[in-house]
KOLVEXBA-960047 format. One record per residue (C-alpha): residue in one letter; x, y, z. Coordinates in steps of 0.02 Angstrom, whole numbers, padded with zeros to 5 digits, always signed. Example, Ala and Ser with C-alpha at 12.3 -4.5 7.8 and 13.67 -1.06 7.14 Angstrom:
KOLVEXBA-960047
A+00615-00225+00390 S+00684-00053+00357 
end
This chain:
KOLVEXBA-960047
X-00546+01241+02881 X-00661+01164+02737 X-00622+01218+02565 X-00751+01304+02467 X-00777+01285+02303 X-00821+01391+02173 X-00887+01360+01988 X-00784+01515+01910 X-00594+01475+01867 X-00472+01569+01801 X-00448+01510+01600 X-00270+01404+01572 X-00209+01484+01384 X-00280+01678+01459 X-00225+01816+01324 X-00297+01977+01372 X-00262+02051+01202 X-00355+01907+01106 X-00519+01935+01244 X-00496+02132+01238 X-00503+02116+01033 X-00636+01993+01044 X-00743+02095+01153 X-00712+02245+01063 X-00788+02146+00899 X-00932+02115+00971 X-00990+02302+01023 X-00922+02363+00864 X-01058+02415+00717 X-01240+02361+00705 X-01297+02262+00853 X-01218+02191+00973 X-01141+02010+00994 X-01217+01989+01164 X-01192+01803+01179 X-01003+01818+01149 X-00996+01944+01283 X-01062+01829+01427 X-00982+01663+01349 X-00802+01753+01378 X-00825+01853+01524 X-00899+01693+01650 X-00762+01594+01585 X-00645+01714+01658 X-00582+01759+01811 X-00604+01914+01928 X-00437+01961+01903 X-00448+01902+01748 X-00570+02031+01715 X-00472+02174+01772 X-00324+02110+01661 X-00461+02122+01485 X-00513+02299+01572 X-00333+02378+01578 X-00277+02290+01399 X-00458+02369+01315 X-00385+02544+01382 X-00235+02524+01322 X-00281+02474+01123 X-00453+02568+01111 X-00417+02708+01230 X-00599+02680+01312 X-00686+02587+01465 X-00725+02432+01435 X-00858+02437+01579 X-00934+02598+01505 X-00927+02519+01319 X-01025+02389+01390 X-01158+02491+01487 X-01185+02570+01332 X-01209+02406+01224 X-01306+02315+01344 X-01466+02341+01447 X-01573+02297+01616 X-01534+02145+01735 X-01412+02075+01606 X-01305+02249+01601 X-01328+02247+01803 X-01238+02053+01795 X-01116+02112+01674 X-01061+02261+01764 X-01051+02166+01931 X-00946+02028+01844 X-00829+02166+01807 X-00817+02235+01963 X-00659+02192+02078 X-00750+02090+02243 X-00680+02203+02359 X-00748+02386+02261 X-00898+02274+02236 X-00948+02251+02420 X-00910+02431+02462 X-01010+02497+02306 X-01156+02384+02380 X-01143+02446+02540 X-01141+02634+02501 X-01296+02629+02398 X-01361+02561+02533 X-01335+02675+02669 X-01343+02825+02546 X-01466+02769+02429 X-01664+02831+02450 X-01715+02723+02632 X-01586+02589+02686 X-01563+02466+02597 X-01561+02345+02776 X-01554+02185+02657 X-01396+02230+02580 X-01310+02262+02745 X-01382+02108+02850 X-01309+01995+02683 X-01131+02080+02659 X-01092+02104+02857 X-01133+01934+02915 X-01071+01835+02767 X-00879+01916+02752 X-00744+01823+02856 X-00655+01969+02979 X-00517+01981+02845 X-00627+02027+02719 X-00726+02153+02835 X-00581+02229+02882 X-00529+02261+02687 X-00741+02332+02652 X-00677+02471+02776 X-00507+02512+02726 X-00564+02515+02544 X-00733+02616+02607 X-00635+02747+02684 X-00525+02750+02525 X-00651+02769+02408 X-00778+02897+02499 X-00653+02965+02636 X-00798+02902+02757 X-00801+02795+02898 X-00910+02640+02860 X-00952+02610+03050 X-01016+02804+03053 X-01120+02811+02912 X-01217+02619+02970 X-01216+02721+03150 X-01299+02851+03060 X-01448+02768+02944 X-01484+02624+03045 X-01555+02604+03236 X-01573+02495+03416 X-01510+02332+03416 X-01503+02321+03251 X-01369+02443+03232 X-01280+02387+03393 X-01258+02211+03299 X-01199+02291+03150 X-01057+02395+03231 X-01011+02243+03329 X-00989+02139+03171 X-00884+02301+03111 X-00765+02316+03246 X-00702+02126+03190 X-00622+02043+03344 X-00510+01944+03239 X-00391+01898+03416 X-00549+01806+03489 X-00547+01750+03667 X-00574+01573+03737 X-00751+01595+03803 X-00821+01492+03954 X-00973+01383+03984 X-01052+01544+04057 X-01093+01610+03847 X-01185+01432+03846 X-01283+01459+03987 X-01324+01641+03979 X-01383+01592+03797 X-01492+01435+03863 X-01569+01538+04004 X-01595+01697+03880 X-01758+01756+03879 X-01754+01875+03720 X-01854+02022+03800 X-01762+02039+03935 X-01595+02054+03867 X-01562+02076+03698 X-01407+02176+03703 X-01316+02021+03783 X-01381+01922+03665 X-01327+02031+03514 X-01164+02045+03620 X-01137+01857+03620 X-01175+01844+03432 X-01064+01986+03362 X-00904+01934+03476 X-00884+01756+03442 X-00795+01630+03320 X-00913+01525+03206 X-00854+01372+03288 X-00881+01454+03457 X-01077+01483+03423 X-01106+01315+03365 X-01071+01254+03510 X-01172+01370+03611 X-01304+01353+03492 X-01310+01155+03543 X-01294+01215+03720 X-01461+01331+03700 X-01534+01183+03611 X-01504+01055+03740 X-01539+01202+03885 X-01700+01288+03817 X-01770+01126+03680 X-01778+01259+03552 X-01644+01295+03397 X-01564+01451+03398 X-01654+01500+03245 X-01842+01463+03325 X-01813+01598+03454 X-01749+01730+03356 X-01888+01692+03231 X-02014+01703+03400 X-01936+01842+03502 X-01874+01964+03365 X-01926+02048+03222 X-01905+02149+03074 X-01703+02197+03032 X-01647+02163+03199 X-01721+01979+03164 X-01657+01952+02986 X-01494+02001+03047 X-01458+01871+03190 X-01542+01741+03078 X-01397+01786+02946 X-01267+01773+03101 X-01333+01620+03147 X-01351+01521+02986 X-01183+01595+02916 X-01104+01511+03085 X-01161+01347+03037 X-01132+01358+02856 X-01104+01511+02743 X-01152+01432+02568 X-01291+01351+02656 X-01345+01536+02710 X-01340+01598+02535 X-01420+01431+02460 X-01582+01503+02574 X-01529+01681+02526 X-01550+01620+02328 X-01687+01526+02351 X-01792+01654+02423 X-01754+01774+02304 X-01832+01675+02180 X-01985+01577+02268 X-02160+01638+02249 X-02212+01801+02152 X-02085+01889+02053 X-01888+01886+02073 X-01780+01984+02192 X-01670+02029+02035 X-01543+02119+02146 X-01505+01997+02269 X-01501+01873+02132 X-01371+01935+02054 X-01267+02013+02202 X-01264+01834+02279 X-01230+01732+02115 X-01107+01872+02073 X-01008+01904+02214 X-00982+01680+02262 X-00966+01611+02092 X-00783+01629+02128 X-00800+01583+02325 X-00921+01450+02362 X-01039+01422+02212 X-01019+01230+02211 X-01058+01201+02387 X-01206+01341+02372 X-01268+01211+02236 X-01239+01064+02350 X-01335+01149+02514 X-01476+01214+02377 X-01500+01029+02317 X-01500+00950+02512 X-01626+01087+02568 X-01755+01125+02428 X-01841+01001+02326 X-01763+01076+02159 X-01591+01108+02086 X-01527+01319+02079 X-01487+01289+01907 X-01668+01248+01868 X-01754+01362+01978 X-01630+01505+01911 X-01710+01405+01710 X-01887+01425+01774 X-01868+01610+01844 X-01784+01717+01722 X-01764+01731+01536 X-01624+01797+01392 X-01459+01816+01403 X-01481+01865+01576 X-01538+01689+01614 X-01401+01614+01500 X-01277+01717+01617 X-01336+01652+01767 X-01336+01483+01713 X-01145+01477+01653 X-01122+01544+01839 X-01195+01422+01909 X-01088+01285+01816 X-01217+01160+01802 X-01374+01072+01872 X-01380+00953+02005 X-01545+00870+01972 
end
């Protein structure tokens, strides 16, 4: 399995008392010391993080995530407040708002349910169920439809024991014909190992002449379409999924703020290097200047020390 990389490290000489005090300082009085604030917390860890949280309790008696919602303001409060969220809480708090927010939120879902590795799935619903006493699977049953909601149970119901398949997934995906049966095709997507799809994605490729991707992007549409495109690119490379995902969210007229900072959030830890490395290979730009030429204050500066540096 290929290490991933990400540009967010824990600090060496870490003294939770000395970054509680520190961050304390700069909320205190008239105005607020914003650029202290992100300089500290991006060169922190998550758990890191949590440590500052529970020591700014314990000497100032108050939240530190509530001290800084109060201090700080729009897409840069949104960053801050994610930064300070444990990955785990983060992904479920995503996913509820969501499912219970006004409309689904389909984006959100598609994103967080094809990227996470079965471990990680299987942690959203524990710590779903935990936090609302609800049953993830039941409320995506409930707000979401057709294929599109057969897919995302499947990808719920993690089938972390997976089977050896035959040559028969190959050919059944080479002779698909989308209208006819999408459920086996959904089916054959939801059930498999990564390493298992690419090689019946070559197998459709060599059978039908066509990528994987072409078809869906012919035969399907809407959620149901954005969703097996997710499957299909986070098989053959996760960061090089979310390179796309970050790209998009910043190409053309205005920025998909929310996205933006759920992806550059949640992988600075994870993957953030090779997201950099896949951005470079497939766009004609770097992230860390298309991140310089789309946004602006300290939410840009933020974003920035996240991404750890430019790969022109």
């Amino acid at each position: 399995r290929k290490w991933w990389e990400g540009t967010v490290k824990a600090s060496g000489n870490f003294n939770a008392s000395a970054d509680a005090e520190v961050l304390h300082k700069a909320m205190k009085g008239l105005g607020t010391d914003e650029d202290t604030i992100l300089q500290l917390l991006t060169a922190r860890s998550n758990a890191q993080r949590q440590q500052i949280k529970a020591t700014y309790k314990t000497l100032f008696g108050k939240d530190l995530v509530s001290d800084l919602k109060g201090e700080l303001g729009g897409k840069f409060e949104t960053l801050i407040v994610a930064l300070m969220t444990p990955p785990i809480t983060y992904d479920v708090t995503s996913l509820r708002n969501a499912i219970k927010g006004a409309g689904t939120d389909e984006k959100v879902l598609v994103e967080i349910l094809a990227s996470r590795t079965p471990q990680q799935v299987k942690d959203i619903i524990a710590a779903y169920r935990q936090e609302y006493d609800d049953d993830l699977e039941e409320d995506v049953s409930g707000d979401t439809s057709g294929h599109f909601k057969r897919l995302l149970v499947i990808l719920l119901q993690v089938h972390v024991t997976l089977l050896l398949h035959t040559e028969t997934d190959y050919t059944k995906a080479g002779e698909h014909k989308f209208g006819t049966d999408e459920q086996s095709f959904v089916t054959i997507l939801g059930n498999r190992s990564a390493e298992h799809l690419r090689k019946v994605f070559d197998a459709y490729m060599k059978l039908s002449g066509y990528e994987m991707e072409e078809s869906i992007q012919r035969e399907t549409s809407g959620s149901l379409r954005d969703l097996l495109l997710a499957v299909v690119k986070c098989a053959r490379s996760v960061p090089g999924y979310f390179a796309e995902t970050l790209y998009y969210s910043m190409k053309g007229a205005g920025t998909d703020d929310n996205t933006l900072i759920r992806v550059m959030a949640s992988r600075s830890e994870v993957d953030m290097l090779d997201i950099r490395a896949e951005f470079r290979k497939k766009f004609a730009c770097s992230l860390y200047s298309m991140i310089k030429g789309d946004t602006g204050g300290d939410f840009r500066k933020t974003l920035l020390l996240l991404c750890g540096g430019d790969d022109a």
